[in-house]
C-alpha positions, 0 to 999 in steps of 0.5 A, spaced: 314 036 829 316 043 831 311 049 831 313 056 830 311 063 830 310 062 823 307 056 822 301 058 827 301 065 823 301 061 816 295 058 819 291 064 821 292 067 815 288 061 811 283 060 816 281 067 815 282 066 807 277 060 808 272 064 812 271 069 808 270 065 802 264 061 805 261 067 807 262 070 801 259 064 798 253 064 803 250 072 802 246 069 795 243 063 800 242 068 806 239 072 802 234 067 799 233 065 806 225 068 805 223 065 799 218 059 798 221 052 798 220 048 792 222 042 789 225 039 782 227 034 778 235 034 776 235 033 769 243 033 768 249 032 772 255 035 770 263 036 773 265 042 772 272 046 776 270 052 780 275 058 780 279 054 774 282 049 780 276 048 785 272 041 784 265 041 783 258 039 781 253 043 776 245 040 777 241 042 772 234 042 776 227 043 773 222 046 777 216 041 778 211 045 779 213 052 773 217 048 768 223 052 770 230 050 769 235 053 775 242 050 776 245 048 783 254 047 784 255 043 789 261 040 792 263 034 787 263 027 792 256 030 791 255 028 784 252 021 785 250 022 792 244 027 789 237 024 789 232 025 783 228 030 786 232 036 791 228 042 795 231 049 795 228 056 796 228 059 789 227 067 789 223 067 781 230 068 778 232 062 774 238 065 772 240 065 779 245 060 782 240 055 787 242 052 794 240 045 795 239 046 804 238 038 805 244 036 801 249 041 801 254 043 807 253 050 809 257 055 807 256 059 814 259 053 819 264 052 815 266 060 816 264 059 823 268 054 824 274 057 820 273 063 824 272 060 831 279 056 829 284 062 827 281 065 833 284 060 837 290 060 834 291 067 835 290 066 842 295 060 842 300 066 838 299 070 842 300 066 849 306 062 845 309 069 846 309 070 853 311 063 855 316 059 853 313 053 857 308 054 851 313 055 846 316 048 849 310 044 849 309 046 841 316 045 839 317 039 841 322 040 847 321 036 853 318 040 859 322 040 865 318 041 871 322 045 877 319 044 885 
C-alpha cells in the first residue's frame, strides 16, 4: 500500500468532518447534562435513516413517573439490544430529542477520538515533508540504512 501527501490529507479532512458532527451532535446532550435523571418505558422501536443516508433507531420512551412520551435515535445495532426501561436526563421538554447515557456511545469520545487521530495525521503530514526516510517507510520502499 502506498501512502501519499494526499491520502493522508483525504483522511485529515474526514476526520475533521467526523469530529465536527459529533460534537454538533453532542451540544443538545451537554446541555442537558444538569437536569434530573429519570427513567422510562420504550413503548415502540423503529428504524428510520438519519440525514437521508444514516442507519439508525428511533425509541419512543414514556416517562414513568409523568406519562410523558419522549423520542431517543440511537445508533441501529442498538435496535434489539435496548432493554425495556432506559434512564436519561429529560429537560421538561418532550419535543426535545433525549439521549440514553448508559447505552449510547458518546458523541464527545467519538469527536475526541477523530480530533486526536487527524491531529496525529497532521504531524505524520507535516513530518512526511522533511524526511524521505519517513516518505519511504509510508510508501512502501525498503529503507536502506547507511553506516
Amino acid at each position: 500500500m502506498r501512502v501519499t501527501q494526499a491520502t493522508l490529507v483525504f483522511a485529515i479532512a474526514c476526520g475533521v468532518l467526523c469530529g465536527m458532527a459529533h460534537f454538533a451532535e453532542w451540544l443538545p446532550v451537554f446541555a442537558t447534562r444538569r437536569a434530573p435523571v429519570v427513567s422510562g418505558r420504550i413503548v415502540a422501536r423503529q428504524p428510520i435513516t438519519r440525514f437521508g443516508f444514516v442507519p439508525s433507531a428511533d425509541f419512543t420512551i414514556r416517562i414513568e413517573e409523568t406519562g410523558t412520551v419522549v423520542h431517543a435515535r440511537t445508533q441501529r445495532y442498538l435496535l434489539k439490544d435496548m432493554p425495556e426501561t432506559v434512564r436519561f436526563h429529560f429537560s421538561g421538554d418532550p419535543a426535545r430529542e433525549v439521549f440514553l447515557f448508559e447505552e449510547e456511545e458518546s458523541p464527545f469520545a467519538i469527536f475526541v477520538v477523530c480530533f486526536v487521530g487527524s491531529a496525529f495525521l497532521g504531524y505524520i503530514l507535516f513530518r512526511y515533508r522533511r524526511s524521505s526516510r519517513l516518505r519511504q517507510l509510508l510508501s512502501g520502499v525498503p529503507i536502506t540504512i547507511s553506516p
